[in-house]
N, C-alpha and C positions, 0 to 999 in steps of 0.2 A: 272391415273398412267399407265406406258406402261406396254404394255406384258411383261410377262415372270418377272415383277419385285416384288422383295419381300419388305412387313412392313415390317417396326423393325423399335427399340426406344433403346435408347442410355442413360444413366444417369452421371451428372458430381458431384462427389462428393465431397464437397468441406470443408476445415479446417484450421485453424489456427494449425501454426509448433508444435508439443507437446512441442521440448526445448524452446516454447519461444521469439525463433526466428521470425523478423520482415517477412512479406509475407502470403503465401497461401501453401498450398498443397492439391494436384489432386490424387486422386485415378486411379490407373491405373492396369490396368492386360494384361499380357502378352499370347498371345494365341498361340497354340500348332500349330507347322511346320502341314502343309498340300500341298496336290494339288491340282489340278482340275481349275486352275485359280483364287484360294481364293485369292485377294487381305492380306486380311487379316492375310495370314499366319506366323507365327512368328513373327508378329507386336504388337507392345504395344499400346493398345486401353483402352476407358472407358470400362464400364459392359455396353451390351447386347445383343439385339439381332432380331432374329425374332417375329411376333407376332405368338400368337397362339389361334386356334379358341376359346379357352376357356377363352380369358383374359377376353372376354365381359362379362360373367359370373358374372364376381367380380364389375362389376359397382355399387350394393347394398351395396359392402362391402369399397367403398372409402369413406374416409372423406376429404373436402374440395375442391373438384371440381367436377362437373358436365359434360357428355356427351356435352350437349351444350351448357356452358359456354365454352369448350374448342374449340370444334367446330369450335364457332366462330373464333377464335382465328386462328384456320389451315384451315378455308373455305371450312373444312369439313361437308355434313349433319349432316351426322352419322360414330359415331367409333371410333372418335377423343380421348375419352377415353381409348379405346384400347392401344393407343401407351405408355400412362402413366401408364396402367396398367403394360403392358409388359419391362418396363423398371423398375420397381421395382422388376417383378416375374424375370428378369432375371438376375439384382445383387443380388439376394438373391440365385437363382442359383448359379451361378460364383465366391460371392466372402463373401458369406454368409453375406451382410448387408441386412435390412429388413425394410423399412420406415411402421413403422406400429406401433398403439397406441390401446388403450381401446376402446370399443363403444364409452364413452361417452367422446373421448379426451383425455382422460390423459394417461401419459406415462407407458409404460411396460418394465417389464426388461428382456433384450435381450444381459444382456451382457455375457462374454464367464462366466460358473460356476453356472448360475444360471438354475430353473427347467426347467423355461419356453423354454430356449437356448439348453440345450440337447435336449428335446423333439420334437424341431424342424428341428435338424439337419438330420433326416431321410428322413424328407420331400425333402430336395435340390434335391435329387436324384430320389424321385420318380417324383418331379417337372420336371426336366431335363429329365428322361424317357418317360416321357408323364401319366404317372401312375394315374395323378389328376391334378387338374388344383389350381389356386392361391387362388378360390373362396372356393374352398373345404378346403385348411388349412386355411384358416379366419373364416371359420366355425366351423371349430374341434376347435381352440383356439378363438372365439367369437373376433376375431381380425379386424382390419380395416386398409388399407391400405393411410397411413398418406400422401397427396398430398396438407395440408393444403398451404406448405411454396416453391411448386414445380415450377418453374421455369422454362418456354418453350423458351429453348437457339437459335437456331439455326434448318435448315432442310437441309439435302444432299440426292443429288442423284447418285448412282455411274453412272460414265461415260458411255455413248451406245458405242457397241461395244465391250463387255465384258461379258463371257461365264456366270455372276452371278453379279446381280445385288439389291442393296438396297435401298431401299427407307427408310430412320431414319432421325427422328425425335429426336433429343437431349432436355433433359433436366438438369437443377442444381440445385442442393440440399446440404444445411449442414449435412453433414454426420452423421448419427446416433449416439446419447452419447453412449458411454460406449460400444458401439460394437468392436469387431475387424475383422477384413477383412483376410479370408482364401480365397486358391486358392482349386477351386473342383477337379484340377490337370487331368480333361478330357478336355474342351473348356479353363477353364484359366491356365496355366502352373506358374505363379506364378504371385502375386501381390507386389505395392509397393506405397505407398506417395511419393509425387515428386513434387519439383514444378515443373512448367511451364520450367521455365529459364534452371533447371539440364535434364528434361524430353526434349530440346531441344538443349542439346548439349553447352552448354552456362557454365557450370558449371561442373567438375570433381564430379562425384558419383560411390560411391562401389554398385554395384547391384548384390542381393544374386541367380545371377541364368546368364545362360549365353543366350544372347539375341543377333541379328542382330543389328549390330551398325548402327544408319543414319548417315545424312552427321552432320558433326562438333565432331565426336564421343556418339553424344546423342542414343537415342531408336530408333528403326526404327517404324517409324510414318507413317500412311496414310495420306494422304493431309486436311480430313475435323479434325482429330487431330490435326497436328500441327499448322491448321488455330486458332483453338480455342484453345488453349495453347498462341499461339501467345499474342492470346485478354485476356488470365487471369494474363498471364506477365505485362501487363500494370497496375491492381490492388494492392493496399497497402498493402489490408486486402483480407481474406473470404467474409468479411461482406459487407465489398464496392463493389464484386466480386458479390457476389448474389442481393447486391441493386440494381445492375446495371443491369441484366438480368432480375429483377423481374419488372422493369422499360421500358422492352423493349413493343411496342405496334407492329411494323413490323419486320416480319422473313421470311425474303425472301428465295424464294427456290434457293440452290447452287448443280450447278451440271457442274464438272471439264469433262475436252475433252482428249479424249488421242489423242498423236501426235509425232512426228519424227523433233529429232535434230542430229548433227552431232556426240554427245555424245549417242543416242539411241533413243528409244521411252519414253517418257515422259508424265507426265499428268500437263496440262495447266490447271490453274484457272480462273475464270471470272475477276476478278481483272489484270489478265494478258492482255499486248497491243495484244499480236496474237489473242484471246478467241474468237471475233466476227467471226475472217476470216474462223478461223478452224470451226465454226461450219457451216458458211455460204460450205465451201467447202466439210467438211466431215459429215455430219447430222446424218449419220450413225453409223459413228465409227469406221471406216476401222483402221485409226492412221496412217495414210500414207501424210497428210499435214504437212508440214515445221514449227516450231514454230519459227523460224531465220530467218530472210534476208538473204537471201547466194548472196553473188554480182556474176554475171554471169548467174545464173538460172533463165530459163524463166518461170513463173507460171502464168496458164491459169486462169484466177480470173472468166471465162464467154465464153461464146459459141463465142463475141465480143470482148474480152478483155485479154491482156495479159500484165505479168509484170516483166521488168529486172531492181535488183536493181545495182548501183553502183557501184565499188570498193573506195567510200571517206567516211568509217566513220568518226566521226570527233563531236567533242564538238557541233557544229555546224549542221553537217547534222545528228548525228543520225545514224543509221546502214547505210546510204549511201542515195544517192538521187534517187527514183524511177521514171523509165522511164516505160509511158506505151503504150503498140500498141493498136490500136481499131480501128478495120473496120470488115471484111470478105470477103471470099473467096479468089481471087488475089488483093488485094488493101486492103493497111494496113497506117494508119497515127500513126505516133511515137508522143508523147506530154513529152516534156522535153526532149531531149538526154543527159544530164548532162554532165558531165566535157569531156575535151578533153582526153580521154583513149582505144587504138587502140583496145583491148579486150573488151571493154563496146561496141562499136560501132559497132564491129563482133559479137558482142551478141548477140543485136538487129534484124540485119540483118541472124542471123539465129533463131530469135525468128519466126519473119516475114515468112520465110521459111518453117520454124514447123509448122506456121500456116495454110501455101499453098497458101502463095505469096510474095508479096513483099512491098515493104517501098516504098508510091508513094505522102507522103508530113510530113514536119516536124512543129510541134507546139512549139512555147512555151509560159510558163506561162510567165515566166518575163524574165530578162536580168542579174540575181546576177549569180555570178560564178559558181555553182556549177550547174545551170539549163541547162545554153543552151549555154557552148564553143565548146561544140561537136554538136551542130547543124552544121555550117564549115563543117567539117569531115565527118560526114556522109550525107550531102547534095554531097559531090562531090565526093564518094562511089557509091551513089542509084541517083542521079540527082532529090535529089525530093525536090523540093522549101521550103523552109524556110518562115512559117506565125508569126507574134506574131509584138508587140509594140513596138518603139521606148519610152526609159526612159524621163521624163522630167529635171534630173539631171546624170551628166556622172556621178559621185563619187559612187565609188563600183560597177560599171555594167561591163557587158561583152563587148566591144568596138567591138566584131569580127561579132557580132551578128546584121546583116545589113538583115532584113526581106524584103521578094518578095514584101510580103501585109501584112497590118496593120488591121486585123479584127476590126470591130465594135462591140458594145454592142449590142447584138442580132441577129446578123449573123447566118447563119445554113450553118453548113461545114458538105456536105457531106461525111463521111469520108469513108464509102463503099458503095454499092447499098442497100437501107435501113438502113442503121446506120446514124445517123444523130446526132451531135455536135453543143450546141446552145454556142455561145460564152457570159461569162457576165464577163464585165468589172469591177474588184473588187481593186481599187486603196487603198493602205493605207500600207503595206508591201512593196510596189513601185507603184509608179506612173501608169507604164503601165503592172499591176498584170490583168494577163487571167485567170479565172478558165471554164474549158469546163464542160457541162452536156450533159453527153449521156442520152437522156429524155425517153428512150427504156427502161432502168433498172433506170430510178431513181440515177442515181449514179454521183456525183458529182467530175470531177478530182480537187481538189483544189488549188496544188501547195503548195505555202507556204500563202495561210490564212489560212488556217489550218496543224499546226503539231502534229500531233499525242504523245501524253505524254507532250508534253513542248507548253509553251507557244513561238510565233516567235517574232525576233525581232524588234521595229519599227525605222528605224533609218533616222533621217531629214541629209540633206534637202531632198530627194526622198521620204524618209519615214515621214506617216502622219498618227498621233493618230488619230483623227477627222476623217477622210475619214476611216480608215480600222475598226471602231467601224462603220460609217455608212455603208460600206460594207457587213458587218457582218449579220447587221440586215436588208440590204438587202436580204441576203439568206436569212433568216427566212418565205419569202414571198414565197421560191421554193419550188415545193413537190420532197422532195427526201426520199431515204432509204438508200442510203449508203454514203458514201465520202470517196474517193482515192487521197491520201495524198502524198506529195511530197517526203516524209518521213517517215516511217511507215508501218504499215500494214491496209486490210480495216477497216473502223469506222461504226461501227453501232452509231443508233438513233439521226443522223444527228443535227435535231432540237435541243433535249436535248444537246448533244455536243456546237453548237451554244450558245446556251444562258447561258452555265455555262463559256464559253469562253468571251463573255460579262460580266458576272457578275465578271467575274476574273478582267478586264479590269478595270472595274468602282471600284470595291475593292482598287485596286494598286492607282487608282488616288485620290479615296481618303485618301488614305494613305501620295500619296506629297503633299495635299492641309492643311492635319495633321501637313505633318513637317515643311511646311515650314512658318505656322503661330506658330508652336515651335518655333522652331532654326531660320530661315529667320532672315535677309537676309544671305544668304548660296549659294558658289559656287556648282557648278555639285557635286564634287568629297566628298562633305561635306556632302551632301545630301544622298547620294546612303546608306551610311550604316544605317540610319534611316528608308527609304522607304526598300531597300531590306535585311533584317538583315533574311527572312527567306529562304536568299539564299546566298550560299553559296561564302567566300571573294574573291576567286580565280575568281568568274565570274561576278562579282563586276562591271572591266570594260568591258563587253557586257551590262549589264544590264543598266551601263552609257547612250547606245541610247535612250534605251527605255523611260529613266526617261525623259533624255530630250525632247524625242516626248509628254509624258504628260502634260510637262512643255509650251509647246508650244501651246498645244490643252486649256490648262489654260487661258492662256495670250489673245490667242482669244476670251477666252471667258469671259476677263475681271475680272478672280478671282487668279491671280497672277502678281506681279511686276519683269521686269526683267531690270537690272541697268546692260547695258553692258560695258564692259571695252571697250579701244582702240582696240584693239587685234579683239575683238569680231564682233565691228563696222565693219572692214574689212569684216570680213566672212556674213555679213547678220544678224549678230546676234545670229550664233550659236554655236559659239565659249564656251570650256570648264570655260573660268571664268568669265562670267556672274555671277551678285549676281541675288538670287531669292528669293522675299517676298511676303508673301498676301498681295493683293491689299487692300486699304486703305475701 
């Protein structure tokens, strides 16, 4: 655990609606306005809290789990019970519920009117003053802290960088019968049932207390809240809500980055496309890296490395097409200049500049529009020669794009004194696709075989399923750590990336080889909404290339029939109305 961070453990307590009503509801309490940089302040959170040296105390007094059967579980030695301790002592604190039963099991009444429930409401307060610890009222009432049915949901860590920091551990639980839930009106300023969906803003709710609204007018939520809200929205029931988490075997640790948008400072999640780069750039937590593409802005990715993205977002590119520098000192080579735009191109050349030289050669990956028509333009700006491939198919290329030299597969382009650029020939998104490796950091510039969030598209005749799945799993052979994408931001775990991009591939294909021994014989346009039904009708016809490039990598390989029309004959055969069936 790093310095300066504190346990604490978390409780979700879960129910079916009292009226009846279809879904769930979540226990939540709303905590009293503070300062000091309390995230937390006047946010609507589950019960708890910190640990306290005393929870370990009460380990004699739990029923149903073990120090090291949870242990295991958190990869913790020792203590791991602490955190389930401490998330009981602290809704029993905050919101007077109490998971607790008989020594021998069976239930006690805790509900509001009864002896047992007076007598312990004196307790919250001494509990919260520090006065006793939880193992001491388990002892006054011979009680046992009921973790038989407890559920270890989830682990967050607050973001570095931030004057207070927690380390919690969440769990879920059906809410105790016949209790009801007070606010201690010091740490919780009032409580409420809620599902997911109204505690998100998704739903109109009268709330009996006046609270900071988040976005969509719901509670104002911290991030590992509305992540886990998010995930109980998706459940029917309580019961299928806690089956599902009692069912969980990995809980991985989450821990969000703060960072700088045009709208302010913001906290990125790991799920988010920026999370890798901001943490590769900011480790510490300043919140001063970009969670956006902003076209025009140069950002130093490396002591070697810089990156200006585009002005062409676009269905297609994505927040725009990244250009990047890499060299040092006075001598810098650009890889991609993308589209022809008189401020992209002055961008550059004062990225260059920034850096403390100058632009003294141009790369590119491929020849499609959006990469390299600004190569032209700023080659007769900076005089500095134009490298990259001639296409084996003009359709969709850059006609302007006439290269000095045509790198080879495994060329070393010096790109400054010690920076060195291995070039590997990656055919399959086009013919003559470059991706550079600066082999110094591990870092792969990819272009467009890899786009970051979306899969690219493969489009014949230039575009070949067969070659860019064998490409693919050529890189798997490289040692890299990062990939700098054509589009996007950087990618961590390269490999893993690679092979789920693979497995995406072989999934889709066999999805046409599905349909089309379905429905076959089927033209293109017949086809697509069977193979892409989990993508969306409007991109329907993009996805058309793709299908046909599988269709094509099929037919090579003997396990599809294609019956071309006249029309088709013309083209080579790859023409929209071709019929397509499994081969015999």
């Amino acid at each position: 655990m790093p310095a300066g961070v504190r346990p604490a453990a978390s409780i979700l307590y879960l129910r079916a609606p009292p009226d009846g009503a279809a879904g769930l509801e979540v226990l939540m309490l709303v905590r009293a306005e503070s300062g000091g940089g309390d995230l937390r302040s006047g946010a609507a959170v589950f019960p708890g809290g910190v640990l306290d040296a005393r929870d370990r105390a009460a380990h004699p007094w739990c029923l149903g789990l073990d120090d090291a059967t949870l242990g295991r579980r958190f990869g913790l030695a020792e203590g791991a019970l602490d955190y389930a301790v401490a998330a009981l002592r602290e809704s029993f604190e905050e919101v007077g519920l109490l998971s607790a039963c008989a020594a021998d099991g069976s239930a006690v009444d805790l509900s509001p009117g009864s002896a047992l429930h007076a007598a312990l409401q004196p307790w919250r307060q001494r509990l919260h003053g520090g006065e006793a610890g939880i193992a001491d009222l388990c002892e006054a009432f011979d009680l046992r802290l009921d973790l038989r049915d407890l559920a270890y949901t989830a682990h967050w860590l607050t973001p570095p960088g931030l004057p207070k920091r927690w380390d919690t551990r969440f769990f879920g639980a059906a809410a105790p019968a016949g209790q009801v839930a007070a606010a201690d009106g010091s740490e919780a300023q009032a409580v409420l049932w809620t599902t997911p969906q109204a505690a998100l803003g998704g739903a109109s709710q009268a709330l009996p207390f006046a609270v900071n609204a988040g976005p969509g007018g719901g509670l104002k939520l911290l991030p590992a809240m509305r992540s886990m809200l998010q995930e109980l929205a998706a459940y029917p029931t309580a019961a299928a809500a806690l089956a599902a988490l009692q069912a969980r075997t990995d809980i991985p640790l989450t821990m969000p980055r703060r960072a700088a948008s045009r709208a302010g400072a913001r906290i990125v999640l790991p799920s988010e496309l920026a999370y890798a780069e901001i943490a590769r750039l900011d480790p510490a937590g300043r919140g001063d890296v970009s969670c956006e593409l902003l076209p025009g802005r140069a950002v130093q990715l490396s002591p070697r490395v810089w990156r200006v993205t585009a002005p062409n977002p676009g269905v297609m590119t994505g927040p725009g097409t990244n250009s990047y520098l890499v060299g040092a000192g006075a001598d810098w080579t650009v890889i991609d200049p993308g589209p022809v735009d008189a401020s992209h191109q002055q961008a550059l050349i004062d990225a260059a500049a920034q850096a403390g030289g100058r632009i003294v050669r141009i790369l590119v990956t491929h020849t499609h529009r959006d990469h390299s028509p600004g190569a032209q333009p700023l080659a007769a700006a900076t005089g500095a020669p134009v490298w990259g491939r001639v296409a084996g198919h003009p359709e969709w290329q850059d006609a302007t794009c006439v290269p000095a030299h045509q790198p080879a597969h495994g060329d070393l382009i010096e790109a400054a004194a010690g920076v060195c650029l291995r070039v590997l020939h990656t055919p399959g998104h086009a013919s003559n696709h470059l991706c550079y490796l600066l082999e110094a950091e591990k870092l792969l510039f990819t272009g467009d075989q890899v786009m970051q969030g979306s899969t690219v598209v493969i489009n014949p005749p230039d575009g070949d399923m067969a070659a860019y799945l064998q490409s693919l799993g050529d890189l798997l052979a490289e040692d890299l750590d990062w990939l700098a994408p054509g589009h996007g931001f950087l990618v961590a775990q390269p490999q893993l990336v690679l092979r789920q991009l693979i497995a995406h591939r072989l999934r889709r294909e066999a999805k046409v080889l599905a349909a089309v021994q379905a429905h076959g014989p089927l033209p293109l346009a017949g086809l697509v909404p069977h193979v892409y039904d989990d993508v969306p009708a409007g991109l329907h016809g993009v996805a058309q290339r793709s299908l046909l490039a599988h269709l094509l990598k099929l037919r090579g390989e003997g396990r599809v029939d294609q019956a071309r029309s006249v029309a088709d004959a013309g083209q080579g055969g790859a023409g929209d109305s071709s019929l397509w069936s499994a081969s015999a």
